[in-house]
C-alpha positions as CSV (number, residue, x, y, z in Angstrom):
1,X,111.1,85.1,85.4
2,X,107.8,87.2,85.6
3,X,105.6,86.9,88.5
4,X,101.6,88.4,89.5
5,X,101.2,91.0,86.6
6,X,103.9,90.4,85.1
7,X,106.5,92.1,87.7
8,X,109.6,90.5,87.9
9,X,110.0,89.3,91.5
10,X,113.0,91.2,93.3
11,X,114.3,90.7,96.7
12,X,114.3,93.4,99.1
13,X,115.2,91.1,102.5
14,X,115.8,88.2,104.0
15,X,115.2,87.1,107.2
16,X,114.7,84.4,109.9
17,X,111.5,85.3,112.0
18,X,110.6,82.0,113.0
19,X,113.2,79.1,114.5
20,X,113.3,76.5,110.9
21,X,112.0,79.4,108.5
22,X,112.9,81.6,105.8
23,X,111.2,84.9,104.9
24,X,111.8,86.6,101.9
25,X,110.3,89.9,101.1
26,X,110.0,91.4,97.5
27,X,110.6,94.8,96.3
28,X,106.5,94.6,95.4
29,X,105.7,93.9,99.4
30,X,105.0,90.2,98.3
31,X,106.4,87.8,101.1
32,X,107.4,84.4,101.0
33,X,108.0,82.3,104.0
34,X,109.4,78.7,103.5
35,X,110.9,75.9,105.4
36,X,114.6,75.9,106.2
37,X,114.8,72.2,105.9
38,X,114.6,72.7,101.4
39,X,117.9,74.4,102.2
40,X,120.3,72.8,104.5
41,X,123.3,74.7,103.8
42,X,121.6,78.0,105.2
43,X,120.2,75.8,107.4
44,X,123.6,74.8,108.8
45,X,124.7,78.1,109.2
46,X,124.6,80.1,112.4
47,X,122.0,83.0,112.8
48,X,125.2,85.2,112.9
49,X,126.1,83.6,109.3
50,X,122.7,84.0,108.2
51,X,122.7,87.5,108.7
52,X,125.3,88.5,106.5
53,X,123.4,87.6,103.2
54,X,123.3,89.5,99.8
55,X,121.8,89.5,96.6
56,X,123.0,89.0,93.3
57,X,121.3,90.6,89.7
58,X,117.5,90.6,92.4
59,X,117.0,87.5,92.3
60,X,119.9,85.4,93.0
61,X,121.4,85.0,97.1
62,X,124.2,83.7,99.3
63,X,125.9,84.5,102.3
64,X,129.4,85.1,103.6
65,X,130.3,81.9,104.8
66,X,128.7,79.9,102.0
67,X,129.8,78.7,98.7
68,X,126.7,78.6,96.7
69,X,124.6,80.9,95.3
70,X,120.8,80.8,95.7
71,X,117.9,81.6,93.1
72,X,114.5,82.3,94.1
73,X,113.1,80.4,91.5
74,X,114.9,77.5,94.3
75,X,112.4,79.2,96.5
76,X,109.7,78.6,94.3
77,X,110.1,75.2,93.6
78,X,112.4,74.8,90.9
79,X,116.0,74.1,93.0
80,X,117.4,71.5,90.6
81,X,117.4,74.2,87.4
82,X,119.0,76.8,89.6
83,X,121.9,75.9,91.8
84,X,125.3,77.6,90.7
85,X,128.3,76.7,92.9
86,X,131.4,79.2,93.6
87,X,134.5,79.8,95.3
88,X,134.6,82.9,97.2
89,X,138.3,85.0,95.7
90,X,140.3,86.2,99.0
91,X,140.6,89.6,99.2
């Protein structure tokens, strides 16, 4: 996936600034702020859960306590051709 002159989009952060929002902020200094409600399994997750996210090959996400894995192309629009479920391997 390429983005604005042809930089592929990587994500720097995640965060929750507003109550029922999502901000992402790319490695470029783009920033990306969408509704919650597209995603209600981060949605149900407590601001404590939501806080322990990570990213996967830059443009992939989850979190601790949840089993799927996130693309920002989801973010973008396209969250039927990118949603990959997984089970989490105890340590």
């Amino acid at each position: 996936m390429t983005g604005i002159n042809k930089i592929n989009p990587v994500i720097k952060k995640i965060s929750f600034p507003e109550k029922g929002k999502m901000k992402f902020i790319l490695l470029d200094k783009r920033e990306i702020m969408i509704p919650l409600s597209y995603f209600p399994k981060i949605k149900a997750l407590t601001p404590i859960q939501r806080s322990k996210w990570y990213v996967l090959d830059n443009q992939m996400f989850s979190f601790d306590d949840c089993n799927e894995v996130f693309h920002l192309e989801q973010v973008l629009g396209k969250e039927n051709i990118y949603k990959y479920n997984f089970a989490k391997k105890s340590a």
